[in-house]
py3Dmol code that shows the C-alpha trace and the ligand (Angstrom):
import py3Dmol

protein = """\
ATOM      1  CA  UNK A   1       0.000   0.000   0.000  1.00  0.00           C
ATOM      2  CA  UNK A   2       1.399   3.429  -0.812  1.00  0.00           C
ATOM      3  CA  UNK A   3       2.245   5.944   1.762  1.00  0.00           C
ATOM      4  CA  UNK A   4      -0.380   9.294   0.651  1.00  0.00           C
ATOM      5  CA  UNK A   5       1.406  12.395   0.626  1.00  0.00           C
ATOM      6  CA  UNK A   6       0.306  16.003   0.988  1.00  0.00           C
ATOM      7  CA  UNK A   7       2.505  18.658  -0.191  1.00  0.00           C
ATOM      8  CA  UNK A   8       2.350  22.841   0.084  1.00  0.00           C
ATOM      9  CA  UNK A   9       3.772  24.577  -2.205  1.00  0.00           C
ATOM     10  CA  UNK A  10       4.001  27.860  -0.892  1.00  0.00           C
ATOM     11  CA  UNK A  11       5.509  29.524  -4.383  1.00  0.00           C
ATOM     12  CA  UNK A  12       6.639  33.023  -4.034  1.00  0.00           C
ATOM     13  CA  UNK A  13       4.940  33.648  -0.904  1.00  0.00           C
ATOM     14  CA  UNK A  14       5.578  34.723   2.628  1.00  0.00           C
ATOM     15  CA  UNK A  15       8.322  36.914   4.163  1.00  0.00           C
ATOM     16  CA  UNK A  16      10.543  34.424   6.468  1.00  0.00           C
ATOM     17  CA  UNK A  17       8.544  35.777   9.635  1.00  0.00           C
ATOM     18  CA  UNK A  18       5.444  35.521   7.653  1.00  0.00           C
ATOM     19  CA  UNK A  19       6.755  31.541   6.922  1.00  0.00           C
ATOM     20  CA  UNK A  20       7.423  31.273  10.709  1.00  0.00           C
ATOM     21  CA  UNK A  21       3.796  31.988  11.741  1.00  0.00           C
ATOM     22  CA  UNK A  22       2.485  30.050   9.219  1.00  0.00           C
ATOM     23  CA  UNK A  23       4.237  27.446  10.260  1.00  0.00           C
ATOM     24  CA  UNK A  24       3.742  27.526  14.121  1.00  0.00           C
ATOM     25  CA  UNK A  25       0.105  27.960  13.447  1.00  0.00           C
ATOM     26  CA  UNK A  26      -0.310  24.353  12.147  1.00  0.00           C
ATOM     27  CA  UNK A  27       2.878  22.252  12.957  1.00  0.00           C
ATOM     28  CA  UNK A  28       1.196  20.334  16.335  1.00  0.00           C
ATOM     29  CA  UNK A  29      -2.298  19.784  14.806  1.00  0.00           C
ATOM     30  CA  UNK A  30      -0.611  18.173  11.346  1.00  0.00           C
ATOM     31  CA  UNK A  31       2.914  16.212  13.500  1.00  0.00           C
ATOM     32  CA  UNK A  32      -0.005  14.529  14.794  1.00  0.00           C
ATOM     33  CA  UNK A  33      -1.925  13.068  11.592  1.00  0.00           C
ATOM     34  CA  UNK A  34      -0.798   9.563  10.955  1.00  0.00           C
ATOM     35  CA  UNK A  35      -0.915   7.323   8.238  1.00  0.00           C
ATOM     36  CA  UNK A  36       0.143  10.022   5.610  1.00  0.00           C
ATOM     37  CA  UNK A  37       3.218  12.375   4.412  1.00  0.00           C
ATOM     38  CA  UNK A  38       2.705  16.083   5.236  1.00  0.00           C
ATOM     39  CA  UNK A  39       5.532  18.057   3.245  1.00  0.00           C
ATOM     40  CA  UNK A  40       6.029  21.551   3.486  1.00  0.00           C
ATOM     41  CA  UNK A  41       7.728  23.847   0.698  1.00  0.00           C
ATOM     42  CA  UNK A  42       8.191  27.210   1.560  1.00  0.00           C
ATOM     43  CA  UNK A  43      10.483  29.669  -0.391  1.00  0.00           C
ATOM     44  CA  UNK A  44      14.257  29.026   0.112  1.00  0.00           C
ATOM     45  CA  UNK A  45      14.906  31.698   2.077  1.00  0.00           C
ATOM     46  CA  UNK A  46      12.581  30.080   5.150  1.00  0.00           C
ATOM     47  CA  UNK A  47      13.684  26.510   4.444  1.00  0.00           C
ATOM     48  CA  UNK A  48      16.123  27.058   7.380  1.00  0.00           C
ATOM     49  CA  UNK A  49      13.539  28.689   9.981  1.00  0.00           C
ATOM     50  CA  UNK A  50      11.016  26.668   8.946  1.00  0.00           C
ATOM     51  CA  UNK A  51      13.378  23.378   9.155  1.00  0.00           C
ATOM     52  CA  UNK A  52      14.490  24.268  12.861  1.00  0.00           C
ATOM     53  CA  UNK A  53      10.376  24.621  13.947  1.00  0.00           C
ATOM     54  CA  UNK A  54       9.520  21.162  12.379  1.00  0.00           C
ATOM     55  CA  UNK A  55      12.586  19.348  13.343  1.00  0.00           C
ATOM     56  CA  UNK A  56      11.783  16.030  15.589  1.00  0.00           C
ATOM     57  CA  UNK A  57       8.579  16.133  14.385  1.00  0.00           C
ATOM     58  CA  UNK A  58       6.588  14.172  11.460  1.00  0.00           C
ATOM     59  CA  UNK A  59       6.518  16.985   8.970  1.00  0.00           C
ATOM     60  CA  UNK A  60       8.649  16.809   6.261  1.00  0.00           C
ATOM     61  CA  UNK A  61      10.597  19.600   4.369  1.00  0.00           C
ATOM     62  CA  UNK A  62      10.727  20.420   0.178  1.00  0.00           C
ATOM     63  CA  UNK A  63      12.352  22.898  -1.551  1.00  0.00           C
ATOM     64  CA  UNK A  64      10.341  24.600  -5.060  1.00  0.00           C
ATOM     65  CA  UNK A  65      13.558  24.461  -7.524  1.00  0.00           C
ATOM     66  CA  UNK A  66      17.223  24.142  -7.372  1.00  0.00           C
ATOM     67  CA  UNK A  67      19.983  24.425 -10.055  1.00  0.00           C
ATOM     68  CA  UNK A  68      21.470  21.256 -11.216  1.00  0.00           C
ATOM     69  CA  UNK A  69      25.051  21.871 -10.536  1.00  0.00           C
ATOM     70  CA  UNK A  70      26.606  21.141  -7.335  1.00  0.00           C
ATOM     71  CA  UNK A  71      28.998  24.499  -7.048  1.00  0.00           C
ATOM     72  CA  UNK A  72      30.490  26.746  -8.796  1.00  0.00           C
ATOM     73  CA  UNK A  73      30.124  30.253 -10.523  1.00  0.00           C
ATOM     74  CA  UNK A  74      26.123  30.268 -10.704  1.00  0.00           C
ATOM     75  CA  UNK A  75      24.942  33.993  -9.132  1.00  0.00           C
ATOM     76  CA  UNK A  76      22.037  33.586  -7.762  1.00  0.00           C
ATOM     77  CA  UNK A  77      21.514  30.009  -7.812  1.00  0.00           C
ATOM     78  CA  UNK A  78      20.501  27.293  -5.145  1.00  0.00           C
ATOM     79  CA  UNK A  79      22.753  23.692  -5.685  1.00  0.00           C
ATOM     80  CA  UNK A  80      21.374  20.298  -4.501  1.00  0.00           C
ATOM     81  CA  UNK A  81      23.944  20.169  -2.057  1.00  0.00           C
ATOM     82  CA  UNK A  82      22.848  23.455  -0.049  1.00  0.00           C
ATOM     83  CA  UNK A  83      19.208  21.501   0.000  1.00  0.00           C
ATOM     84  CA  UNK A  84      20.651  18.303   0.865  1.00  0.00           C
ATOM     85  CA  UNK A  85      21.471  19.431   4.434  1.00  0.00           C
ATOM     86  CA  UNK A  86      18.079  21.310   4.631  1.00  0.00           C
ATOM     87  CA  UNK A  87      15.423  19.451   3.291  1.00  0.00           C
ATOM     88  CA  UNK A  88      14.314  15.884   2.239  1.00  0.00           C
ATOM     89  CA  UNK A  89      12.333  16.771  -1.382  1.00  0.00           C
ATOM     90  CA  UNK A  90      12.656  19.333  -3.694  1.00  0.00           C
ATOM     91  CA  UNK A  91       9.916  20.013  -6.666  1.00  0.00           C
ATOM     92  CA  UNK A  92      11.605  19.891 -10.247  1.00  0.00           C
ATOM     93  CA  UNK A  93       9.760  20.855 -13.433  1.00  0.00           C
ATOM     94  CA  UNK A  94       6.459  22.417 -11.947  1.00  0.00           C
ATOM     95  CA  UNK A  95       4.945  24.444 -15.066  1.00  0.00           C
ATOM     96  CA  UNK A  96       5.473  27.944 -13.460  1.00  0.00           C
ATOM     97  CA  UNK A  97       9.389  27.242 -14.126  1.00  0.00           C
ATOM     98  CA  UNK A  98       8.865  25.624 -17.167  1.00  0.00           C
ATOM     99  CA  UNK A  99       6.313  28.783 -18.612  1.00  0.00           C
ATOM    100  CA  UNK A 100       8.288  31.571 -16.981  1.00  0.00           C
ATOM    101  CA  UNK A 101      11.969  30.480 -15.943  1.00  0.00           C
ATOM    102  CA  UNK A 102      11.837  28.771 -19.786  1.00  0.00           C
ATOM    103  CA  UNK A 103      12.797  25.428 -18.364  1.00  0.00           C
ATOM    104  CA  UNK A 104      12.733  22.799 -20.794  1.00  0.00           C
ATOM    105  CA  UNK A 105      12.371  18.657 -20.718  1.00  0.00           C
ATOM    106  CA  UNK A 106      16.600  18.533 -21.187  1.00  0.00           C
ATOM    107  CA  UNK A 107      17.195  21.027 -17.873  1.00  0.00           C
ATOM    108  CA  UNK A 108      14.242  19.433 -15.768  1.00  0.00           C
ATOM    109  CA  UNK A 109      16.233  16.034 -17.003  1.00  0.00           C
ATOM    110  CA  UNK A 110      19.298  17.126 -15.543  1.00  0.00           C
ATOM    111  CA  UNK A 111      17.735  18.345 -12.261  1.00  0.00           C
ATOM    112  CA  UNK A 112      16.417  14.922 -11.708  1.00  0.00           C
ATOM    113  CA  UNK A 113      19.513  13.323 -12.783  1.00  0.00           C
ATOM    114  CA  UNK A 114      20.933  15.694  -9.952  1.00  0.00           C
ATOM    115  CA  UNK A 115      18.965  15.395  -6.767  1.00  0.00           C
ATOM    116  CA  UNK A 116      19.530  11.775  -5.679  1.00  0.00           C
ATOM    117  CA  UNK A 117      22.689  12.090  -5.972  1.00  0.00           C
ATOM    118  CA  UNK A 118      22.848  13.723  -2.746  1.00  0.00           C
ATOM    119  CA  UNK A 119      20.028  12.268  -1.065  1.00  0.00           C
ATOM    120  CA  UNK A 120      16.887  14.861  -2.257  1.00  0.00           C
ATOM    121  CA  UNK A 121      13.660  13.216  -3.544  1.00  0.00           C
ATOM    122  CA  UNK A 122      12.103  14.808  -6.845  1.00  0.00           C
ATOM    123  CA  UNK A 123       9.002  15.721  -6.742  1.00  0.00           C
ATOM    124  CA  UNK A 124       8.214  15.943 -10.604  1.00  0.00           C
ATOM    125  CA  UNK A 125       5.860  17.779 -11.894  1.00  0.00           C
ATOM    126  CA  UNK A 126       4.496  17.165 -15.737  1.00  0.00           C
ATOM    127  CA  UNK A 127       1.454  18.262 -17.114  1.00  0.00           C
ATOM    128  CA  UNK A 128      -0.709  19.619 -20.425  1.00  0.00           C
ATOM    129  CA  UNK A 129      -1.717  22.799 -21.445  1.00  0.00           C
ATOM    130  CA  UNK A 130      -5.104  24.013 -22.163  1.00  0.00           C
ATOM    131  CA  UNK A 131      -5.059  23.945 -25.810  1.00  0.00           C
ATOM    132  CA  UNK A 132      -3.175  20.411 -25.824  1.00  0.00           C
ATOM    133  CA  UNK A 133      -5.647  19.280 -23.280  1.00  0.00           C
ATOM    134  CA  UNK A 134      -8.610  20.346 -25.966  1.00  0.00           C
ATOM    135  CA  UNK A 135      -7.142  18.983 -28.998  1.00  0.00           C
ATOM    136  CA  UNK A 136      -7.127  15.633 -27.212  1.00  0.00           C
ATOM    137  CA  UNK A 137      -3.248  15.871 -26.441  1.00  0.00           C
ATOM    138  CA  UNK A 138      -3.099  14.751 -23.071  1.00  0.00           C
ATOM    139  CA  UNK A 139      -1.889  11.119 -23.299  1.00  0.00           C
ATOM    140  CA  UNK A 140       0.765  12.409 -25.480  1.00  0.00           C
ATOM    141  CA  UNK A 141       1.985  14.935 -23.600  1.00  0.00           C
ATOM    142  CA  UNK A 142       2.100  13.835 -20.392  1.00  0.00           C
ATOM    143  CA  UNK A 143       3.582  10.506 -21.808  1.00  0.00           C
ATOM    144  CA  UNK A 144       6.223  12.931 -23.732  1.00  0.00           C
ATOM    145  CA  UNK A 145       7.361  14.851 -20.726  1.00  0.00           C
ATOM    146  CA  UNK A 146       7.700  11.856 -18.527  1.00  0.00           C
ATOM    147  CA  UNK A 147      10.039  10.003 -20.689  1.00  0.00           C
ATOM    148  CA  UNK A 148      12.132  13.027 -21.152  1.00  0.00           C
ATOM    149  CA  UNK A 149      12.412  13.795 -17.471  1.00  0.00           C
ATOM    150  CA  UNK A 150      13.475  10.536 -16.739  1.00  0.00           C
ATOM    151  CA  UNK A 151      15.735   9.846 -19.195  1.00  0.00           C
ATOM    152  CA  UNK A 152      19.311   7.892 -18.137  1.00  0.00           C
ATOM    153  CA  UNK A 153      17.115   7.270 -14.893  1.00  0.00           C
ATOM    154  CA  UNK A 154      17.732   4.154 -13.348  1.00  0.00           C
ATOM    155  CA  UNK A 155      16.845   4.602  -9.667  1.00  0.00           C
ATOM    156  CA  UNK A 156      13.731   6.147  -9.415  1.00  0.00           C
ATOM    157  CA  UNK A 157      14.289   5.959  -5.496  1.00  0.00           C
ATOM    158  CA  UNK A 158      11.927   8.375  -3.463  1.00  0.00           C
ATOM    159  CA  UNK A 159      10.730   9.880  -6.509  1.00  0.00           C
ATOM    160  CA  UNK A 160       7.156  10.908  -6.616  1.00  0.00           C
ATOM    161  CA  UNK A 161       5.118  12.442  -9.592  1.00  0.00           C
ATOM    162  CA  UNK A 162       2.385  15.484  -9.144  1.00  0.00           C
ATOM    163  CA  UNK A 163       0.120  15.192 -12.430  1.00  0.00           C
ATOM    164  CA  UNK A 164      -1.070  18.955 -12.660  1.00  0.00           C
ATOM    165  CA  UNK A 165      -2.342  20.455 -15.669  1.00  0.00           C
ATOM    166  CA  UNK A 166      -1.507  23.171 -16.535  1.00  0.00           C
ATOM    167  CA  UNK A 167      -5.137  24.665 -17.112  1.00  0.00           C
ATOM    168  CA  UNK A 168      -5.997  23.917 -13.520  1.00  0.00           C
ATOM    169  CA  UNK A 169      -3.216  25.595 -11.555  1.00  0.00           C
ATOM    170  CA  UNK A 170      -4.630  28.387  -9.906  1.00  0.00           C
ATOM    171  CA  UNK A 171      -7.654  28.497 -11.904  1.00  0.00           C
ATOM    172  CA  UNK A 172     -10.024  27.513  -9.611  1.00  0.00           C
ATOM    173  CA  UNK A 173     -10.844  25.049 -12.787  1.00  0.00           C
ATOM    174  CA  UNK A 174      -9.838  21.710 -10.910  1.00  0.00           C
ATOM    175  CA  UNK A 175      -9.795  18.365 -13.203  1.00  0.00           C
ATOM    176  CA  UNK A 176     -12.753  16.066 -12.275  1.00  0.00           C
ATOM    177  CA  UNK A 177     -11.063  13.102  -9.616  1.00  0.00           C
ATOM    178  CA  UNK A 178     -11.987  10.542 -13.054  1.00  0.00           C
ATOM    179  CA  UNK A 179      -9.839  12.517 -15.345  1.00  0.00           C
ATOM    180  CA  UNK A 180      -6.794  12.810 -12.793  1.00  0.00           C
ATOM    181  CA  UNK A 181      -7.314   8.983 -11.974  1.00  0.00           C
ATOM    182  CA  UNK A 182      -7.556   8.318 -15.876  1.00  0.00           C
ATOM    183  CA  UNK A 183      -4.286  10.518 -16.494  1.00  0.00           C
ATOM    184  CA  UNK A 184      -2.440   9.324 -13.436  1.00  0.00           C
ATOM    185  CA  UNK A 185      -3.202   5.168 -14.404  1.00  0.00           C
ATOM    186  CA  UNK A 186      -1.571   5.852 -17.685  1.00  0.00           C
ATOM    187  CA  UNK A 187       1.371   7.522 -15.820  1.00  0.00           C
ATOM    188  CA  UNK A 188       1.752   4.647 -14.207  1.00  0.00           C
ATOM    189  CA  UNK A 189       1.673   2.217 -17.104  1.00  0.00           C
ATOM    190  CA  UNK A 190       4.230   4.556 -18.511  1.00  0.00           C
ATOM    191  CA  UNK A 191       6.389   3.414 -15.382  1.00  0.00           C
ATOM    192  CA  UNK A 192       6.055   0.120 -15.713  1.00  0.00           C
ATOM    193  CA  UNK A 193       6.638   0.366 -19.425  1.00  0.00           C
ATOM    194  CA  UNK A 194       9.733   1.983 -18.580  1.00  0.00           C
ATOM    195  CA  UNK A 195      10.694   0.243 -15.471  1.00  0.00           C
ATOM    196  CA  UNK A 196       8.893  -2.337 -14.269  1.00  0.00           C
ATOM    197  CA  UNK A 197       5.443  -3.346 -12.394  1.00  0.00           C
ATOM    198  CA  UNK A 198       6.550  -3.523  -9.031  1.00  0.00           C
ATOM    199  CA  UNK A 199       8.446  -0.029  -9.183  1.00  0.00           C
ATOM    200  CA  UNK A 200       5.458   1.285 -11.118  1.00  0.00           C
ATOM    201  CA  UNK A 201       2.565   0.021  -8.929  1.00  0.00           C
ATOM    202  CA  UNK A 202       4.986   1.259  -5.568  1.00  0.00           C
ATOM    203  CA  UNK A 203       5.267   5.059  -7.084  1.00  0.00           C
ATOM    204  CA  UNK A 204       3.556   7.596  -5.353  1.00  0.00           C
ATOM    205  CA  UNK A 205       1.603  10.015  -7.850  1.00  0.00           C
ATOM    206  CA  UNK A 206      -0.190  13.306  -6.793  1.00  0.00           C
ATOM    207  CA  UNK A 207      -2.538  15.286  -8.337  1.00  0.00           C
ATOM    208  CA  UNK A 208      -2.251  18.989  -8.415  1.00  0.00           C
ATOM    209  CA  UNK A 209      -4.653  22.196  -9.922  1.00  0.00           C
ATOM    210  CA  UNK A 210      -6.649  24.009  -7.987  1.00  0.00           C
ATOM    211  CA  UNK A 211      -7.278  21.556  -4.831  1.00  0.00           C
ATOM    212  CA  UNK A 212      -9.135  22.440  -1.754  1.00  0.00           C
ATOM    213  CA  UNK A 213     -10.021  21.038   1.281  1.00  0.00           C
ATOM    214  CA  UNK A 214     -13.950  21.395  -0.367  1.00  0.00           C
ATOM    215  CA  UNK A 215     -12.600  19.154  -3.526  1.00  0.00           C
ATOM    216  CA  UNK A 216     -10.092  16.983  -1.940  1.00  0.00           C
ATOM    217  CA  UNK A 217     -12.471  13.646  -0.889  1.00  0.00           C
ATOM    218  CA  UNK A 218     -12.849  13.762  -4.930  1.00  0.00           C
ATOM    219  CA  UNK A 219      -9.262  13.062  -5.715  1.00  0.00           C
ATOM    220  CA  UNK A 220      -8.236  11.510  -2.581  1.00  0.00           C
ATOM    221  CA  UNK A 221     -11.244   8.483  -3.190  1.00  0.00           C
ATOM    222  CA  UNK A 222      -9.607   7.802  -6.660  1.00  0.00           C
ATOM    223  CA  UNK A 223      -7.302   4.401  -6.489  1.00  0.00           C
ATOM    224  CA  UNK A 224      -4.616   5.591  -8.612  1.00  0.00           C
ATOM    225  CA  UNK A 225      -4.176   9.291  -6.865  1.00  0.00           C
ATOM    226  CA  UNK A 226      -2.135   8.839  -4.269  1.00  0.00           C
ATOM    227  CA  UNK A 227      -2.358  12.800  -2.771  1.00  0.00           C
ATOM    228  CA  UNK A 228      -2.136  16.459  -4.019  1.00  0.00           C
ATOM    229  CA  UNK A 229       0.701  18.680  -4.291  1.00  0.00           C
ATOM    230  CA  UNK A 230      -1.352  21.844  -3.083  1.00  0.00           C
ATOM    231  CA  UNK A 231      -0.676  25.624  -4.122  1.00  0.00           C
ATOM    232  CA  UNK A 232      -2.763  28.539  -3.205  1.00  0.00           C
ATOM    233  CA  UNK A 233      -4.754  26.937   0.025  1.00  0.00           C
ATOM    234  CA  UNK A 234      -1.200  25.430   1.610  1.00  0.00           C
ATOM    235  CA  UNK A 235      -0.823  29.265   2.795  1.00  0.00           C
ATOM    236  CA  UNK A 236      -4.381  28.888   5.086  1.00  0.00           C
ATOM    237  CA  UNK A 237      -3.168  26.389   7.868  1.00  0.00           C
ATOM    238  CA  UNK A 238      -6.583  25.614   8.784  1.00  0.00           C
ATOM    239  CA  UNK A 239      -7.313  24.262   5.277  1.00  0.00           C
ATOM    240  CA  UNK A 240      -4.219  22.633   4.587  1.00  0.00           C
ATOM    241  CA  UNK A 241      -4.696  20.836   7.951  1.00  0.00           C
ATOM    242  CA  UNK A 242      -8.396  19.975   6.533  1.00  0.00           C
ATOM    243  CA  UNK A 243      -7.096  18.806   3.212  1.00  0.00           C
ATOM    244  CA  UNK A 244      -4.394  16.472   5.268  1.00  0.00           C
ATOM    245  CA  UNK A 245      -6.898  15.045   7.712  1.00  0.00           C
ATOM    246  CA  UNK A 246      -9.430  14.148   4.669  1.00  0.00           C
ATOM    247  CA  UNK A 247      -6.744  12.219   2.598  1.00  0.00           C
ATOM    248  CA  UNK A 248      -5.619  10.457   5.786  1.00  0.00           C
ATOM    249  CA  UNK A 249      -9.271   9.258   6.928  1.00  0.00           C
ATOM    250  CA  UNK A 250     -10.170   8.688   3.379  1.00  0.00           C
ATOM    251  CA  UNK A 251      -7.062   6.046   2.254  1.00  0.00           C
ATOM    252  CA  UNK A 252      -6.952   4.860   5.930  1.00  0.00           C
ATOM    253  CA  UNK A 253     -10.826   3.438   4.933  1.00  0.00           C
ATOM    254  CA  UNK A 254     -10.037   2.245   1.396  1.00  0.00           C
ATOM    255  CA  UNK A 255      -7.314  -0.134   2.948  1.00  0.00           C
ATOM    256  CA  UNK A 256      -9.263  -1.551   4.885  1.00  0.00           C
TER     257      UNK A 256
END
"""
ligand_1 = """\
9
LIG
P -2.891 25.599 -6.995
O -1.391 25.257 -7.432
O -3.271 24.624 -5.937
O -2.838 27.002 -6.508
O -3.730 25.439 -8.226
C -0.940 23.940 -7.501
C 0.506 23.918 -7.856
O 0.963 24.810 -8.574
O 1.252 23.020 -7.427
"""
view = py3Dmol.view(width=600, height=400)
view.addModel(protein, "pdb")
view.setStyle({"model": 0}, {"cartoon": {"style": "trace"}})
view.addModel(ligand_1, "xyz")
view.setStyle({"model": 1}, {"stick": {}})
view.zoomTo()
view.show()
C-alpha cells in the first residue's frame, strides 16, 4: 500500500517571519496526523527557519527548484547540495518554471539526474496545457514529458510524480477526480513500461490544480491518486490541515 502524501507549495509567498507563523500555526495539529506524508515547501529563504520549527517532528521539508550543478560560478543560484542538508524533497519541473523560468524537458532532465545524488527526492511535476488538453493531447503529452524527465534514470528511489495540468493551476478550474485517476493510471503504465510493475505500482503520484479542502475527498477516493501537491490553500493552515486530515481518513478506509 502506498504511503499518501500532501505537499504545500508555498511559491513566491511569505516573508521568512510571515513563513514562521504560518508554520507555528499548524505544525502540532498536522505532527499529529498519521498514516500520511505532510511536506512543506516554503520559499528558500525560510527553508532554514522553517526546518528548525519542524525538526523532531513528522513533517517533512521540500524545496520549489534548485539548479542542477553542485557548485560553482552560478549567481544567484541554489545547488542540490545546499538543500541536501536542509530538506528531504525538492519540486523539479512544476509548469510555473517551465512557462516563466523557460525550463525545458533537457534542464528538468538534468535536475532529476541531480537530486539523488545527494540524497533529495524529486518531486516531478508534468502536465498539459489548455489547448493540448482540448485537442485531445493529453496522453501524449504527459507521456512525452515523462520520458524526457526521466531519461538515463535508473533509480527512481523516493521519486514521486504530481500530475497537474496546466489549465488547472490556480484556476479555480480543478480536473474532475476521473480525469486525474484516468491521467495518473496511464502515468503509471508509462512506469512500468519503462521500469517495471513492481516499481510502477509502488510510485507515489499526486494530483495537483486548484485543490481544496472542499474538492479533496474527490481526488483523494480515486485508487490511482495517491495525494495532491497543493498551491494557493497550503498558505491557510486551517485548510491545509483539513485537506491532510481528509486524505488520511479517506485512504486509511479504502485499505481496509
Ligand atoms: P494551486 O497550485 O493549488 O494554486 O492550483 C498547484 C501547484 O501549482 O502546485
Amino acid at each position: 500500500m502506498r504511503v499518501p502524501m500532501i505537499a504545500g507549495n508555498w511559491k513566491m509567498n511569505t516573508t521568512v517571519s510571515e513563513a514562521v507563523a504560518l508554520v507555528n500555526g499548524m505544525r502540532y495539529e498536522l505532527d499529529e496526523i498519521d498514516n500520511i506524508d505532510k511536506v512543506i515547501c516554503p520559499p528558500f529563504i525560510s527553508l532554514a527557519a522553517v526546518g528548525g520549527l519542524i525538526k523532531g517532528s513528522s513533517i517533512k521539508l521540500g524545496a520549489q527548484n534548485m539548479y542542477f550543478e553542485g557548485k560553482g560560478a552560478y549567481t544567484g543560484e541554489i545547488s542540490p547540495l545546499m538543500l541536501a542538508d536542509l530538506c528531504e524533497f525538492v519540486i523539479i519541473g512544476h509548469s510555473e518554471r517551465r512557462q516563466y523560468f523557460n525550463e525545458t524537458g533537457e534542464i528538468v532532465n538534468k535536475k532529476i539526474l541531480a537530486a539523488p545524488k545527494v540524497g533529495l527526492k524529486p518531486i516531478l511535476c508534468i502536465g498539459e496545457k489548455l489547448e493540448e488538453n482540448e485537442a485531445g493531447r493529453t496522453e501524449e503529452v504527459v507521456t512525452e514529458q515523462l520520458r524526457s524527465s526521466l531519461a538515463g534514470i535508473n533509480n527512481l528511489n523516493g521519486l514521486v510524480i504530481a500530475y497537474e495540468p496546466v489549465w488547472a493551476i490556480g484556476t479555480g478550474k480543478a480536473a474532475t477526480g476521473e480525469q486525474a485517476n484516468e491521467t495518473i493510471g496511464l502515468i503509471r503504465c508509462n512506469i512500468a513500461d519503462l521500469y517495471n510493475k513492481e516499481i510502477a505500482v509502488g510510485m507515489r503520484i499526486l494530483y495537483g490544480g486548484s485543490v481544496t479542502a472542499a474538492n479533496i475527498a474527490e481526488f483523494a477516493n480515486q485508487p490511482e491518486i495517491d495525494g495532491a501537491l497543493v498551491g494557493g490553500v497550503s498558505l491557510k493552515a486551517s485548510e491545509f490541515l483539513s485537506i491532510v486530515k481528509q486524505t488520511s481518513e479517506i485512504r486509511r478506509r479504502l485499505s481496509r
